[in-house]
VEXZAMI-86001 format. One record per residue: z, x, y of N, C-alpha, C in turn; residue number from 1. Coordinates in nm, 4 decimals. Last residue first. Layout:
BEGIN
(kolro (Z X Y) (Z X Y) (Z X Y) NUM);
...
END
This chain:
BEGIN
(kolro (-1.0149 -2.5833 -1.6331) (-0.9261 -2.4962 -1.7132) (-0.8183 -2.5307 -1.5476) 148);
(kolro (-1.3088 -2.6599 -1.5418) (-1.2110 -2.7705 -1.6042) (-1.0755 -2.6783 -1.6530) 147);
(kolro (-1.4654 -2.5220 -1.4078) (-1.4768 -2.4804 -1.5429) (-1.4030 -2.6053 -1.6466) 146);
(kolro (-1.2989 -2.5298 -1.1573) (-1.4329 -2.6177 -1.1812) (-1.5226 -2.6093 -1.3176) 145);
(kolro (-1.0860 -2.4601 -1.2227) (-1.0960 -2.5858 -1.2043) (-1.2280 -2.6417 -1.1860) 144);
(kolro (-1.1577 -2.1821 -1.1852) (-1.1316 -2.1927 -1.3141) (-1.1641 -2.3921 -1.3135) 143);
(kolro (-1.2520 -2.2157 -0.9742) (-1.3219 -2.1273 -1.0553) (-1.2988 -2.1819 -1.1676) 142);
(kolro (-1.0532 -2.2305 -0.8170) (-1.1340 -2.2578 -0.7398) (-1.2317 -2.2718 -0.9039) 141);
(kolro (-0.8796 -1.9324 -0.8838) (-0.8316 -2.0850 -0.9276) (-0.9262 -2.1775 -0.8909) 140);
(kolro (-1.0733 -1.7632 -0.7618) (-1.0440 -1.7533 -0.9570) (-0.9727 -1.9148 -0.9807) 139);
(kolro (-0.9896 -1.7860 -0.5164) (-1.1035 -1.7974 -0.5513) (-1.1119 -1.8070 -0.7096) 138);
(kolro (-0.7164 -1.7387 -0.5230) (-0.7177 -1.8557 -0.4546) (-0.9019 -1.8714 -0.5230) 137);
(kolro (-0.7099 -1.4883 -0.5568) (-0.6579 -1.5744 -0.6329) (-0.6642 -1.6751 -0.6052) 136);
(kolro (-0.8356 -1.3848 -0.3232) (-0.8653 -1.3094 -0.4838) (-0.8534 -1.4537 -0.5897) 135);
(kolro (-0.6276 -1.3827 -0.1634) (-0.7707 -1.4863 -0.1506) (-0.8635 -1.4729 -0.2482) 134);
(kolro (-0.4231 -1.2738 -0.2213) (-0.3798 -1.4231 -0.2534) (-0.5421 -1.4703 -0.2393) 133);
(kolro (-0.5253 -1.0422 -0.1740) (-0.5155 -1.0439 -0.3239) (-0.5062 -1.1791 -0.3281) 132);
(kolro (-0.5820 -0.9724 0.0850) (-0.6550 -1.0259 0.0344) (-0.6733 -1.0876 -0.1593) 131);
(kolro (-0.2662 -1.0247 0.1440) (-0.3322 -1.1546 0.2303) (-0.4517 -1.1479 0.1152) 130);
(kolro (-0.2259 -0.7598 0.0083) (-0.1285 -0.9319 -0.0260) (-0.2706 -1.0615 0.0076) 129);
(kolro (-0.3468 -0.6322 0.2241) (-0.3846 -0.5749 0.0700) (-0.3046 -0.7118 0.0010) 128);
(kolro (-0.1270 -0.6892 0.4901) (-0.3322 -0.6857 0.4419) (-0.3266 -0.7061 0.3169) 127);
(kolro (0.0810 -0.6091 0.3816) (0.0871 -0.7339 0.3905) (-0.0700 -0.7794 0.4074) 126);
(kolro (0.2394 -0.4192 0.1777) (0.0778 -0.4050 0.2547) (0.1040 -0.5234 0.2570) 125);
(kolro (0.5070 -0.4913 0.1336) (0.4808 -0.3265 0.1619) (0.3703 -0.3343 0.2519) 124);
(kolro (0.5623 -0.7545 0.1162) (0.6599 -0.6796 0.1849) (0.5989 -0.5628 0.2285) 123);
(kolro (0.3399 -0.8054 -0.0581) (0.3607 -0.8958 0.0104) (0.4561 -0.8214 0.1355) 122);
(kolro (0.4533 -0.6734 -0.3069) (0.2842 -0.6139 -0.1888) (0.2871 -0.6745 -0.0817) 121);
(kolro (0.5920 -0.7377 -0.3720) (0.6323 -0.6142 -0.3365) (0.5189 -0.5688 -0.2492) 120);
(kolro (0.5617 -0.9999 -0.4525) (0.6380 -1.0101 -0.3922) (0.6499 -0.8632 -0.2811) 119);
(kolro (0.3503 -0.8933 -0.6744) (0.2720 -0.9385 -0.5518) (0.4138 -0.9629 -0.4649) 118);
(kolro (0.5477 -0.7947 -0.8720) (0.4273 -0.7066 -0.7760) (0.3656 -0.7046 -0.6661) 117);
(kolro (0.6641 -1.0130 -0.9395) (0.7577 -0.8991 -0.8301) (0.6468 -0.8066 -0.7779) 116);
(kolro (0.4912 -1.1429 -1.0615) (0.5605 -1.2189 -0.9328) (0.6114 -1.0983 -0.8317) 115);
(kolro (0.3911 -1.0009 -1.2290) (0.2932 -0.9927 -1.1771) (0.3762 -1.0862 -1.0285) 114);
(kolro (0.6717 -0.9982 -1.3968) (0.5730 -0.8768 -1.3606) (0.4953 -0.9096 -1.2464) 113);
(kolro (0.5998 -1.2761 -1.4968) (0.7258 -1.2499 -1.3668) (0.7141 -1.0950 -1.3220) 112);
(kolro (0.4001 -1.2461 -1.6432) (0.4019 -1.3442 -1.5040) (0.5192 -1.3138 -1.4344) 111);
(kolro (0.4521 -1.0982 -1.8328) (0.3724 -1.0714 -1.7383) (0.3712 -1.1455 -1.6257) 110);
(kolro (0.6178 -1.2106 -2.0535) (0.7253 -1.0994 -1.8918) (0.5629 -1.0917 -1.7777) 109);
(kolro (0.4947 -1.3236 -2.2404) (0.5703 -1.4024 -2.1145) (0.6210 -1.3101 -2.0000) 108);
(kolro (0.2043 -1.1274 -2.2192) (0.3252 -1.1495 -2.2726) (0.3604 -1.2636 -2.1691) 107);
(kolro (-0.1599 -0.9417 -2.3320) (-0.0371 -1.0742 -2.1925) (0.0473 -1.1058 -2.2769) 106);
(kolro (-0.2565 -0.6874 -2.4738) (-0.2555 -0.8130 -2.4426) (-0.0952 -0.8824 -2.3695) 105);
(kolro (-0.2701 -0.3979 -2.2620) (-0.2338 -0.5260 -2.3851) (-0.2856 -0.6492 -2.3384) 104);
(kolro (-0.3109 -0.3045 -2.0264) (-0.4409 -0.2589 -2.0723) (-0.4144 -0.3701 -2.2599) 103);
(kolro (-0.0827 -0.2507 -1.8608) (-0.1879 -0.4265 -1.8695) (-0.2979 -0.4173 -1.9335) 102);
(kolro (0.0811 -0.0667 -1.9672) (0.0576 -0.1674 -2.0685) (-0.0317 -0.3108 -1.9957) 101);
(kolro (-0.0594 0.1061 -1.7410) (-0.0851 0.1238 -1.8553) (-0.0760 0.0288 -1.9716) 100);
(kolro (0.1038 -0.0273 -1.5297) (-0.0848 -0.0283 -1.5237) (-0.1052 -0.0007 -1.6557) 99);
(kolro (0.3592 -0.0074 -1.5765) (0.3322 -0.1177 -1.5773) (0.1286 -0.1488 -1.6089) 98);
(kolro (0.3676 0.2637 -1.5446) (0.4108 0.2077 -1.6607) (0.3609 0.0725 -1.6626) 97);
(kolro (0.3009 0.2679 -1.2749) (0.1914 0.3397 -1.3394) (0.2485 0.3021 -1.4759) 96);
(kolro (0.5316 0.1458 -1.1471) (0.3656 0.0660 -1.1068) (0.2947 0.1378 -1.2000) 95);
(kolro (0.7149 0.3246 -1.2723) (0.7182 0.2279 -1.3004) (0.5500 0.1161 -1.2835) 94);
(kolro (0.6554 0.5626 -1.1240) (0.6118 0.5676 -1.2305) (0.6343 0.3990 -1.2835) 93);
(kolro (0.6837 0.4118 -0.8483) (0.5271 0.4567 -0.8032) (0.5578 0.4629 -0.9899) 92);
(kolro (0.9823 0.3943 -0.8235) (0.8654 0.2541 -0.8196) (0.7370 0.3036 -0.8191) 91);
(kolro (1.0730 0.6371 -0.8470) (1.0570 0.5426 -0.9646) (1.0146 0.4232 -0.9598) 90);
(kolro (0.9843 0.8002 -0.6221) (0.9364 0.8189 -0.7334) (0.9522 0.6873 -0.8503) 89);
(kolro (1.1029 0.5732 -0.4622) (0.9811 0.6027 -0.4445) (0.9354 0.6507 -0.5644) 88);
(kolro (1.4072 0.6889 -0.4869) (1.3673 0.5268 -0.5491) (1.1875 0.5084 -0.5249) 87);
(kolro (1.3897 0.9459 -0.4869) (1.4274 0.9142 -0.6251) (1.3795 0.7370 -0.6120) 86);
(kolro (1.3585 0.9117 -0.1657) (1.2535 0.9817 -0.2966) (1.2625 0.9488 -0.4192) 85);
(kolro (1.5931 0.8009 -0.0780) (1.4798 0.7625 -0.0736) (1.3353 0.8022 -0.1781) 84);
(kolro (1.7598 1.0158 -0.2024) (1.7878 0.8986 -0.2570) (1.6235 0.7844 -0.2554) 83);
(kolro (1.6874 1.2739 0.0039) (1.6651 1.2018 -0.1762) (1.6727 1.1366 -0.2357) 82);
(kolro (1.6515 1.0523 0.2594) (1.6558 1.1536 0.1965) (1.6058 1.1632 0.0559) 81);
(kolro (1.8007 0.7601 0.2356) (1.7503 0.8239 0.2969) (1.7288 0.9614 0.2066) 80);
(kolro (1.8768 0.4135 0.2061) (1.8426 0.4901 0.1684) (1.7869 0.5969 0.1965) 79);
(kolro (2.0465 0.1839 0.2905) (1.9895 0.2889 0.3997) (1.9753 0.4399 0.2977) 78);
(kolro (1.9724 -0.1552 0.2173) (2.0660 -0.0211 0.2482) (1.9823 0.0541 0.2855) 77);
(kolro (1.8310 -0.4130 0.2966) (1.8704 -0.3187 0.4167) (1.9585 -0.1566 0.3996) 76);
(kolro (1.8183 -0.5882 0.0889) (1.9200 -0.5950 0.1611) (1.9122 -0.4691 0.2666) 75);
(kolro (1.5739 -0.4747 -0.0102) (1.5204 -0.6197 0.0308) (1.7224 -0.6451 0.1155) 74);
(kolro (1.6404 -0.2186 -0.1399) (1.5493 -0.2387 -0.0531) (1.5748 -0.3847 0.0455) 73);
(kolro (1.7879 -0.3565 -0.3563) (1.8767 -0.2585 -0.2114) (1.7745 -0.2316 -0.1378) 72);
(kolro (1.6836 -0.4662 -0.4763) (1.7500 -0.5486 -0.3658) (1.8275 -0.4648 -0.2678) 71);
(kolro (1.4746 -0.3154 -0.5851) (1.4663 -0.4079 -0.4927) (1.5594 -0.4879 -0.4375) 70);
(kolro (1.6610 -0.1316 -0.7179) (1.6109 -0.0853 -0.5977) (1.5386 -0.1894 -0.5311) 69);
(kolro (1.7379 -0.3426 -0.9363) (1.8666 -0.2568 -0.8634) (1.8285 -0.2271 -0.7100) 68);
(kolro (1.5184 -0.3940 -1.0739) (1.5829 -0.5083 -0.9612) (1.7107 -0.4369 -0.8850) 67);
(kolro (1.4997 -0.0973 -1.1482) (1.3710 -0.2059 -1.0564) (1.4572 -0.3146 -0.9760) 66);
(kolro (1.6572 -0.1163 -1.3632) (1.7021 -0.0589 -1.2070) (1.5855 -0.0555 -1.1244) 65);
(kolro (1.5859 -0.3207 -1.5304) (1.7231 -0.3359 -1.4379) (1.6682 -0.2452 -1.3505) 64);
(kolro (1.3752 -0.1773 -1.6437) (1.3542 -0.3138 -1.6012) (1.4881 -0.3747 -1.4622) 63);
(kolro (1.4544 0.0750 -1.7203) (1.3258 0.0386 -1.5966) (1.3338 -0.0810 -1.5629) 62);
(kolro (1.5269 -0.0572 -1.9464) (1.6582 0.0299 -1.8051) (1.5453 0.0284 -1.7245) 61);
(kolro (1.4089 -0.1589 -2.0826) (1.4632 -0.2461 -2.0585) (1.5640 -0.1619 -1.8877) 60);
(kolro (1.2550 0.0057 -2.1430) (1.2018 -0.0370 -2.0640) (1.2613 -0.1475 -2.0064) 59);
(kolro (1.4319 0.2061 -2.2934) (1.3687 0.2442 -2.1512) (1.2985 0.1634 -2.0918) 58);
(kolro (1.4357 0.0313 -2.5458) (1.5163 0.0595 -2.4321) (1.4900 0.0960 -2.3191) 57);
(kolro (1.1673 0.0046 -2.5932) (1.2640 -0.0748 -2.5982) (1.3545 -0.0667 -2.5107) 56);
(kolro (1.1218 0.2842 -2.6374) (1.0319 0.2355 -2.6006) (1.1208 0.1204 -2.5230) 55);
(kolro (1.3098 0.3239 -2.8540) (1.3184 0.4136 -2.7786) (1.2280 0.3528 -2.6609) 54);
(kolro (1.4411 0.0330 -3.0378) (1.3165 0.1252 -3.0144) (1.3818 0.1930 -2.8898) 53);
(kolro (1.7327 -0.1545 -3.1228) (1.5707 -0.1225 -3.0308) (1.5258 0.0111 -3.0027) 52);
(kolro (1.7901 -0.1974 -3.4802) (1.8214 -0.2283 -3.2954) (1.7284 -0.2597 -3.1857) 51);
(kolro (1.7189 -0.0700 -3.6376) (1.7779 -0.1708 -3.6830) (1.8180 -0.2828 -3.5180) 50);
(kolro (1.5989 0.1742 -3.5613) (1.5646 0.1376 -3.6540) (1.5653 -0.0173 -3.6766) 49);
(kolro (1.7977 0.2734 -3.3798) (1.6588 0.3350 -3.3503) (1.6028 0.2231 -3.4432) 48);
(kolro (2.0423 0.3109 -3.5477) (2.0290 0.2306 -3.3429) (1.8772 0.1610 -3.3440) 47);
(kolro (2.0520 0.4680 -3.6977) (2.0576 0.3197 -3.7602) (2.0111 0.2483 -3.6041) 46);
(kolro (1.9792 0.6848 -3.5641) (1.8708 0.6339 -3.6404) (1.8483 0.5039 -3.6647) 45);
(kolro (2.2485 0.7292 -3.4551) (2.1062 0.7152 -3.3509) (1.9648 0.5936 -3.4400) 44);
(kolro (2.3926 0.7372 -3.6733) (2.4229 0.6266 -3.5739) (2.2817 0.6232 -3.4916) 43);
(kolro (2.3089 0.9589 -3.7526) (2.2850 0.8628 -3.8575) (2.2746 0.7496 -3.7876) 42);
(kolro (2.3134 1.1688 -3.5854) (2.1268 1.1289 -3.6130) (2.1545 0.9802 -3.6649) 41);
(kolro (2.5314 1.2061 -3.3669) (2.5653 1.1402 -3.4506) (2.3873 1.0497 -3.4749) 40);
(kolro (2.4339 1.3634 -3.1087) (2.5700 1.3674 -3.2033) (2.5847 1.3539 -3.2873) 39);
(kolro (2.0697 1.4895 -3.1543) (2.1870 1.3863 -3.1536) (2.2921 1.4162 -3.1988) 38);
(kolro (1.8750 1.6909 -3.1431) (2.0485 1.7205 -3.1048) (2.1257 1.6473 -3.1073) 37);
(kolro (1.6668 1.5789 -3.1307) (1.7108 1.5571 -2.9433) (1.8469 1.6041 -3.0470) 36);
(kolro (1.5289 1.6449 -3.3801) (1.4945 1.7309 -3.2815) (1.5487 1.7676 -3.1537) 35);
(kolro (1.6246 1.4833 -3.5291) (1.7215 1.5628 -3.5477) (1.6717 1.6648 -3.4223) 34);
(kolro (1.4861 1.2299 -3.4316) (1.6117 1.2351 -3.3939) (1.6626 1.3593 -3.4349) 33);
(kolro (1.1891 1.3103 -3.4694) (1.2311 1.3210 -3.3876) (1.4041 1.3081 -3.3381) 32);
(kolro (1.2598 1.3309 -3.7355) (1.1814 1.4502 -3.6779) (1.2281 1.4465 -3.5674) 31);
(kolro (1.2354 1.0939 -3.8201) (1.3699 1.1401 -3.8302) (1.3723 1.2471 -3.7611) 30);
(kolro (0.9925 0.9486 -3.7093) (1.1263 0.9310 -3.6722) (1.2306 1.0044 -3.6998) 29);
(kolro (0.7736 1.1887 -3.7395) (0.7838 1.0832 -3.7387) (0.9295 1.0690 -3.7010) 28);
(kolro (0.7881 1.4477 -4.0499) (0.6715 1.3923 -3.9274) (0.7844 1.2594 -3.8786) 27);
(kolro (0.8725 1.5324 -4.2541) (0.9477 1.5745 -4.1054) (0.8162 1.5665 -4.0134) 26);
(kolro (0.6910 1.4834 -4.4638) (0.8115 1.3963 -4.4445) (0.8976 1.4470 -4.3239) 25);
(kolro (0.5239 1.6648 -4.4190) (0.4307 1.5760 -4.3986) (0.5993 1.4763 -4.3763) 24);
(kolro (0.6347 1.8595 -4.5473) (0.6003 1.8964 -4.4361) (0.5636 1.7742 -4.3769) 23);
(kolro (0.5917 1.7929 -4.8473) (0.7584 1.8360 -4.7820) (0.7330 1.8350 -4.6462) 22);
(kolro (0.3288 1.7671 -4.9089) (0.4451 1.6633 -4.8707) (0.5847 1.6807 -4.8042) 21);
(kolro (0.2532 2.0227 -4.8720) (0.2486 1.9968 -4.7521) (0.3162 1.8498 -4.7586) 20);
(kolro (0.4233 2.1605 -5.0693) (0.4705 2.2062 -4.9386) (0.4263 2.0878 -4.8278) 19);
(kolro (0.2952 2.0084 -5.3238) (0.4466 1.9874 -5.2712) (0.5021 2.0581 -5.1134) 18);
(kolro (0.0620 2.1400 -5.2905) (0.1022 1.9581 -5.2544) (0.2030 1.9603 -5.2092) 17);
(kolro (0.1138 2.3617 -5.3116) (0.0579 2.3522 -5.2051) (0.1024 2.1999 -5.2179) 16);
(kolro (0.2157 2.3664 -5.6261) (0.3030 2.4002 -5.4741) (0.2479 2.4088 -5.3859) 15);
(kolro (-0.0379 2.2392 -5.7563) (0.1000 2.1956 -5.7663) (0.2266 2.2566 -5.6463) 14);
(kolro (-0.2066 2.4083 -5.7751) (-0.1870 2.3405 -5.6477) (-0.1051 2.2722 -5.6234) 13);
(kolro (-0.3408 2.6905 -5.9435) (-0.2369 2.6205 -5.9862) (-0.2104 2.5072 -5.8316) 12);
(kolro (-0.6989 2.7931 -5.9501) (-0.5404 2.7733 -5.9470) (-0.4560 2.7094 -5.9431) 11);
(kolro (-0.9570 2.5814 -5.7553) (-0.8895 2.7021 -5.8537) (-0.7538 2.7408 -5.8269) 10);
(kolro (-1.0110 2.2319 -5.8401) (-0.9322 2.3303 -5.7209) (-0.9470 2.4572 -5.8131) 9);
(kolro (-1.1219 2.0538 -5.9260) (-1.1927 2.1382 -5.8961) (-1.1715 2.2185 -5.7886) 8);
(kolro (-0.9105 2.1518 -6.2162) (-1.0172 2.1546 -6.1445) (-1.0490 2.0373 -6.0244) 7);
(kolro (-0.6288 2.3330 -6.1965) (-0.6787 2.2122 -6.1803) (-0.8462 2.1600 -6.1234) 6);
(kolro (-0.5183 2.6025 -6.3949) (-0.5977 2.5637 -6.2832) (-0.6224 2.3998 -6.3170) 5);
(kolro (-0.3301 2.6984 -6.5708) (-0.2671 2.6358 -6.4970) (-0.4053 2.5752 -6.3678) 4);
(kolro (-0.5636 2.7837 -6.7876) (-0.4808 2.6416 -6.8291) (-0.3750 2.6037 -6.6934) 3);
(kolro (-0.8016 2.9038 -6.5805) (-0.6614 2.9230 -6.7073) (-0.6444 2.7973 -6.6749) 2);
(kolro (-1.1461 2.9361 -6.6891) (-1.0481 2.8645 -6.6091) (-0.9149 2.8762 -6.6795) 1);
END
């Protein structure tokens, strides 16, 4: 065995570690800010870090322009065409953003989540509403006789 081997590696491994730590530190957040081209990674990062999340934000802009397209729904504009599509597409990924985190645990936003859902079912399927309120009407029935 030469004196640079480490057993029970053969040979020297001292620059395999070091490559794959070097490799292993452009995992993860910074990775990703130098990856989007930011103007300014330092400002993004300190944003990213010290602020809100990427996660964070987008869900806070999903969150506004949800109430943006329900009231321009619920006022009558006259959305047509692509416009109509663009607000379809983003209430169908939004209902599928929303299905994915009910798989957490319950927050305070869930109840006002779960107000505009049934408000929206209530307007869209007024069947599919009627039988969800009798859904709920049976679970409360349920729970009160559990004492809860």
């Amino acid at each position: 065995m030469s004196s640079n081997s480490v057993w029970p590696f053969s040979g020297d491994v001292t620059q395999a570690w070091a490559t794959m730590l070097r490799s292993m530190s452009q995992v993860g957040l910074v990775n990703v800010i130098n990856v989007t081209k930011s103007g300014d990674p330092e400002l993004e990062r300190k944003i990213v870090t010290e602020g809100f999340g990427y996660g964070s934000q987008l869900g806070r802009i999903m969150d506004a322009l949800e109430v943006l397209v329900r009231h321009a729904r619920k006022g009558g504009v006259g959305v047509e065409g692509d416009g109509k599509t663009a607000f379809d597409d983003f209430s169908e990924m939004a209902a599928k953003v929303a299905e994915i985190k009910s798989g957490l645990p319950l927050s305070e936003n869930d109840l006002d989540e779960f107000v505009r859902r049934m408000e929206a079912l209530h307007r869209d399927k007024p069947e599919a509403y009627d039988r969800v309120r009798q859904q709920i009407d049976r679970l409360q029935q349920r729970l009160k006789a559990v004492g809860i």
